[in-house]
C-alpha positions, 0 to 999 in steps of 0.5 A: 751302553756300558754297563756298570757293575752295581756296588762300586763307585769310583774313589777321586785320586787321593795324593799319595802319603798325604794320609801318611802323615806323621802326627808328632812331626805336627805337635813337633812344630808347635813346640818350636813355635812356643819355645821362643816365648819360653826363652824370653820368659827365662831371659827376662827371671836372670835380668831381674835377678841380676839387676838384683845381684848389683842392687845387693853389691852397690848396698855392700860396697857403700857398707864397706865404704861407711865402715872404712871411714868410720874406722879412719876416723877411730885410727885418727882420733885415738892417734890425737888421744896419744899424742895428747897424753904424751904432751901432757905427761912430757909437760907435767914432768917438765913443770916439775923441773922449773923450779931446778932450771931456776936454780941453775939459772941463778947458779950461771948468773952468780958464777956458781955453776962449775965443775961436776956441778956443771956438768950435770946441769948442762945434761938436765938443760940438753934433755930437757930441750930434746923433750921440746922444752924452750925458754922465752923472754928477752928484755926490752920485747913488748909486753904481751899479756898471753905470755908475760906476767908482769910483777912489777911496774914502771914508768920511763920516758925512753918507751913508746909502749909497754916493755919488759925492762926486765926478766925476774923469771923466765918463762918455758913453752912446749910447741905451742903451748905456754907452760909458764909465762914469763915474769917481767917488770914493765915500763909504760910511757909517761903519762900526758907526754907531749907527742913528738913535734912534726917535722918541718916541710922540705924548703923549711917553711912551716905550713903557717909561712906560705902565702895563703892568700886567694889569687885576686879576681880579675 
């Protein structure tokens, strides 16, 4: 028998650097598998914010939008404004010269408008037609209520309707706008005038010569 010397036991084979073993190599590890969840976290604050950054542009953008067409509606407004004024400056100016354009017409008429006289009132008629000025009013032109005012009446057989036979004023517009109406006198038809008799059919029979009679029954 052998014999075994007492105290000491036999240790089984240990592999060897299994109990070298680095501990940071360890919680290295674990950091590597937690950093993906860090990184989502992080993606997941700059989405939000930029979903946020275009919430903000969007509002700022239809803020600019609202202000630009506010101010095109100011630009246009205010571009009517003026041309509104200027046409009722340039009308007030012209009504004051109506009564001279009168007397000048007068002066043609009668074969009084001559020499320097002539002159000058060609001028005034030329620059009143260059600030938009227009004579209106033409004899034998239907009677229209909106532009002719009738000072004197009549009535005539050779009308079918109401006509100015006559200008006692001419009228003046600027553009559209009427800023004196003509001054005529009219002529209506005669009252109770027979209508004209309707013409005769093309063989020259009148509707009461043909034969009207119901063919016979057989």
């Amino acid at each position: 028998m052998s014999e075994e010397t007492p105290g000491f036991e036999e240790k089984p084979d240990v592999p060897t650097g299994a109990d070298d073993a680095d501990p940071k190599a360890a919680d290295s590890s674990k950091e590597g598998e937690a950093a993906p969840t860090g990184d989502a976290a992080q993606e997941t604050a700059l989405l939000a914010q930029l979903d946020q950054a275009r919430t903000a542009l969007n509002e700022r953008t239809a803020d600019l939008q609202r202000l630009q067409a506010e101010y095109q509606n100011y630009r246009r407004r205010v571009e009517r404004d003026r041309v509104a004024v200027k046409e009722i400056a340039v009308a007030s100016l012209l009504t004051e010269l109506l009564p001279t354009l009168d007397d000048i017409g007068r002066a043609r008429e009668h074969g009084e408008l001559v020499g320097g006289f002539k002159s000058v009132a060609e001028s005034l008629e030329t620059a009143a037609a260059k600030m938009g000025l227009q004579q209106f009013g033409k004899e034998g032109e239907p009677f229209d209520p909106t532009i002719h005012e009738a000072l004197m009446h009549s009535y005539a057989p050779d009308v079918t309707e109401t006509t100015c036979v006559a200008i006692l004023q001419p009228g003046y517009r600027i553009g559209e706008r009427t800023i004196r109406p003509a001054r005529v006198a009219v002529a209506e038809p005669q009252p109770g005038a027979a209508p004209a008799a309707k013409s005769e059919s093309a063989d020259g029979d009148t509707p009461s010569d043909k034969d009207t009679d119901a063919p016979e029954q057989g």
